[in-house]
Structures are given as structure tokens and as C-alpha cells.
N, C-alpha and C positions, 0 to 999 in steps of 0.2 A: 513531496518526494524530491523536490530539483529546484534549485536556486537559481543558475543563471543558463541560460539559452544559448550554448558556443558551441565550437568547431567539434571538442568533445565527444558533446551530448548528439552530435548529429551522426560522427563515427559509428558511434554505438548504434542507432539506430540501423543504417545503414548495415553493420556488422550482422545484426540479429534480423535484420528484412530478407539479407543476402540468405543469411544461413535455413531461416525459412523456405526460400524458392526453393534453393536446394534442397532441401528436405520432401521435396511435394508438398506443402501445406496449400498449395493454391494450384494444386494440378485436377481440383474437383470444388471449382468455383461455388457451386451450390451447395455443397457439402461444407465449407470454410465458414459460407454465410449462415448456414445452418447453426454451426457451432459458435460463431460469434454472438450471433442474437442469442444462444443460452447464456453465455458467459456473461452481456453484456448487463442485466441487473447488478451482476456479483461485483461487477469494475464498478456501476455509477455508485453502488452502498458502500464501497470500500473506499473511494476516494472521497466522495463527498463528507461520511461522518469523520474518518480522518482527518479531514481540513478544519470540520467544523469544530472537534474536538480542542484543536490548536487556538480556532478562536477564541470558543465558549471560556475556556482556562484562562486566557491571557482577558480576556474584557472583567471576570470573574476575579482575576488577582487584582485588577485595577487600570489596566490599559483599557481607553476606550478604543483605540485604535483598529482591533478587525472589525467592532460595532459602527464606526463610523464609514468604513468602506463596504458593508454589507455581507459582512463572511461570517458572522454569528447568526447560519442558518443554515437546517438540513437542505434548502433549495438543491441539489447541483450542478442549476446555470452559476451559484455564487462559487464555485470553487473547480467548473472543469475547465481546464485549458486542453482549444481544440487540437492544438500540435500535439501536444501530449498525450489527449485520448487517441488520436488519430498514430500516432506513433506506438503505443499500446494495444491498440487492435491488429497493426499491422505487424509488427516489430513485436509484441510482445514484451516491449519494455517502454514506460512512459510515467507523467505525473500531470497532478492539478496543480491548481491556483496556488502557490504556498502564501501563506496566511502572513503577514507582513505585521508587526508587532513593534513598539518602543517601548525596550526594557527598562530606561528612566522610569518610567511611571510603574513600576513595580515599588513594594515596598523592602520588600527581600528579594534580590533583584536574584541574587546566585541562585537561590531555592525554588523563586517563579521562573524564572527561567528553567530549569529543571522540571519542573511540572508541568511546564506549555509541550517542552521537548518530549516527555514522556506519554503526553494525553492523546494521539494521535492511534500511537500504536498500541495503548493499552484497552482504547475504541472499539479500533482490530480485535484484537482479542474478545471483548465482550459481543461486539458482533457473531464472532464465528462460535460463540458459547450458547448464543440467544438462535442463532439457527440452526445448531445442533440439537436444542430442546424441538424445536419448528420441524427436525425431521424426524423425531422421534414420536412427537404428536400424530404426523402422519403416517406416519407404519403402524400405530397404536390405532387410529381410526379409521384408515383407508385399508389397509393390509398389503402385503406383499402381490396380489394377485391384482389389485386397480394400479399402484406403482410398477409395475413391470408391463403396462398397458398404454398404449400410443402415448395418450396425454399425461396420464400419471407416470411415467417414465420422462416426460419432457419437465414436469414439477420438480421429480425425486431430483434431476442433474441441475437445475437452478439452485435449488437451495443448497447443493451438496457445493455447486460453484461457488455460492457466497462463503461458506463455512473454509472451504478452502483458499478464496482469492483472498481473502480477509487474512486467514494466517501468512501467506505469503508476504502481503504489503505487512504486517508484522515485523516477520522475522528480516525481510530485504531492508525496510530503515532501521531496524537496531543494527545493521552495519557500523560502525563506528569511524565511517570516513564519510567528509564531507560530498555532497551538499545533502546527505541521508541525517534523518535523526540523531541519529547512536549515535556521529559525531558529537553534536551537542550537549548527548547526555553523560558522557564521556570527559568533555571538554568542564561541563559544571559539577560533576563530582571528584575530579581531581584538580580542579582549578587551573588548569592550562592555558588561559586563555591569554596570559600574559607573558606565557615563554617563546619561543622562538617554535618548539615544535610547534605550535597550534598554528603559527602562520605559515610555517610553513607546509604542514598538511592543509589547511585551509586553500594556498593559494594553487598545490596542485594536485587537488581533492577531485575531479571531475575525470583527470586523468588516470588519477589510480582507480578509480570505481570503474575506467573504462579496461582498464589493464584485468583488475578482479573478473570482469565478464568475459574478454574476450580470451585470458587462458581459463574458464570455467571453475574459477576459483570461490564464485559466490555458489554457482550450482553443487559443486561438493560438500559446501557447506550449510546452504537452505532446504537441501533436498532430503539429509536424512533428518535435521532439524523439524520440515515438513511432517514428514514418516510419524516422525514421535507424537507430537501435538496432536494430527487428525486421530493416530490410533487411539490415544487417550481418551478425545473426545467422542469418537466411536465408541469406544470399548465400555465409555462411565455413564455415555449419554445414550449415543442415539440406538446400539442396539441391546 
């Protein structure tokens, strides 16, 4: 999700920690921790197959490169970065390991590149498609009466969190500004990487993705984005 670690990315964090306090998200400490520990499978499956997807594609097209630094792997000691989980939990906005890659060693460098760029978020997607079956299985053999039950209510919101974190990190890196995905997939299907705009979105890519957040310009746009997709996948899948 995030390329480089500057002034930026720190703003932002900061911006969305602040807006938290404020909000009360930590006015019921046990409450906050309560709802972390649910969330927190749905972050480690979303980040992790995410990174590894990036790898698997890029060692697959012929880079040995994430293979030889150990990110062609579900592990997610291989792909979490603790700044970022930790900014994530707390801040609500954060990233792993990004998957480091030499596109020379591609054969079709424009098209592998496009496919490394692509395989992250299309992970996402199959994730949140594979746990929507997962919660449909359980409404089908646990029923609505064990799910609405201390423990099977704490099940039903884990899975329902993957299905949802998972769309989230989706639809947040097909953003199309740097250091998010979309840029990139963006960048190799219209070939931009050689004109002036790409450097120059490139160079103040962190800035404007801070600008998108802090006037709420991504949330207007991931939120009914959000809406759509879960409904779907509710409405085809789980009930």
C-alpha cells in the first residue's frame, strides 16, 4: 500500500489518530480493544495475501527477486510492517511490506508489470468472495439462532470483517495516485511513464493521497463503492 516512509505519511497518520480521539474511539479502552482483536484477522489476511499476491505474480512472470528476499509467502511476519500495522490499528490508515520487484527481468515488461500491479487487489477480491461463501456456509449449518449467540456473534463479525477489510484495501489501492496501486495500473495501460505527468504525480503522489483523505475525498468515493460490492456479495452470496 505505501512506498516510501516521509513527512506525508506521518500527517496523515496523525490527521486520522487525531480525528479518532475526537470521535471517542478510545473513550472505552476495553471496548476499542475488543473491536480490534475482531478486526485484526481481517487486516493480517488482507495485507498479507495482498503482498504475497504481488510477489507470487512477479517470481511467476520471472523475477526471482520477492523469491529471494522471502515474500513469496502467506507467512505475515514476511509482508507486515510494524509502523504501518501499528498506524492501522490505531489511525485506521496503514500498509505492509511492499513487495520490491526488478521489472528488467520480466519478459514483457509493460504487461508484467501490469499484472504484478493488478494481482494484489484482485487477491482482495477473491478473498472477500471466498469469505462470503464461508459465511454463507455458516448461516446454512450453524443457523441464525447459534450466530446471534455470544460466540457465534463474535465468528459471524470476523468473517463479515474479512469480507469487508479485504474489499476496502481493494477498492483504496485501485486509487490511481501514487504510492497506491491504481497508479501503476494506470501508468502501464496508458503508457505514461515516460511523460512528464507520471513524474510529476509520482513525485508529489503521497501529498495528494494526503490531500484525498484529509478533505474526505477518498471516503465519498470508497464508501458508496463499499455499499455496492458488500451488497452484491450479500445479496448473490451469503444470504
Amino acid at each position: 500500500m505505501r512506498r516510501n516512509w516521509d513527512i506525508s505519511m506521518i500527517i496523515i497518520v496523525l490527521i486520522l489518530a487525531g480525528t479518532s480521539l475526537r470521535s471517542g474511539a478510545f473513550s472505552d479502552p476495553m471496548q476499542w480493544l475488543m473491536d480490534k482483536l475482531l478486526v485484526l484477522p481481517a487486516i493480517i489476511i488482507g495485507l498479507s495475501f495482498h503482498e504475497y499476491a504481488h510477489a507470487k505474480v512477479a517470481y511467476k512472470l520471472g523475477d526471482p527477486t520477492p523469491k529471494m528476499q522471502g515474500r513469496v509467502s502467506i507467512n505475515p511476519m514476511a509482508h507486515i510492517d510494524w509502523i504501518g500495522f501499528a498506524a492501522l490499528m490505531f489511525a485506521g490508515f496503514g500498509w505492509g511490506r511492499p513487495v520490491e520487484i526488478n521489472p528488467a527481468n520480466f519478459k514483457h515488461r509493460r504487461r508484467d508489470e501490469l499484472l504484478v500491479s493488478l494481482a494484489g487487489v484482485v487477491m482482495n477480491l477473491i478473498i472477500a468472495v471466498i469469505f462470503a461463501f464461508v459465511a454463507k456456509i455458516l448461516l446454512l449449518t450453524l443457523g441464525y439462532s447459534f450466530l446471534t449467540g455470544t460466540f457465534g456473534n463474535i465468528l459471524w463479525q470476523m468473517v463479515i470483517y474479512v469480507i469487508v477489510i479485504n474489499l476496502v484495501l481493494m477498492l483504496f489501492n485501485l486509487i490511481p495516485c501514487p504510492p497506491l496501486d491504481g497508479f501503476s495500473v494506470v501508468t502501464e495501460i496508458f503508457n505514461i511513464k515516460h511523460t512528464q505527468l507520471y513524474w510529476t504525480v509520482y513525485q508529489y503522489g503521497n501529498w495528494i493521497l494526503l490531500a484525498l483523505i484529509v478533505f474526505d475525498i477518498t471516503d465519498k468515493i470508497l464508501t458508496p463503492c463499499l455499499n455496492f460490492l458488500y451488497g452484491i456479495l450479500a445479496n448473490c452470496i451469503i444470504y
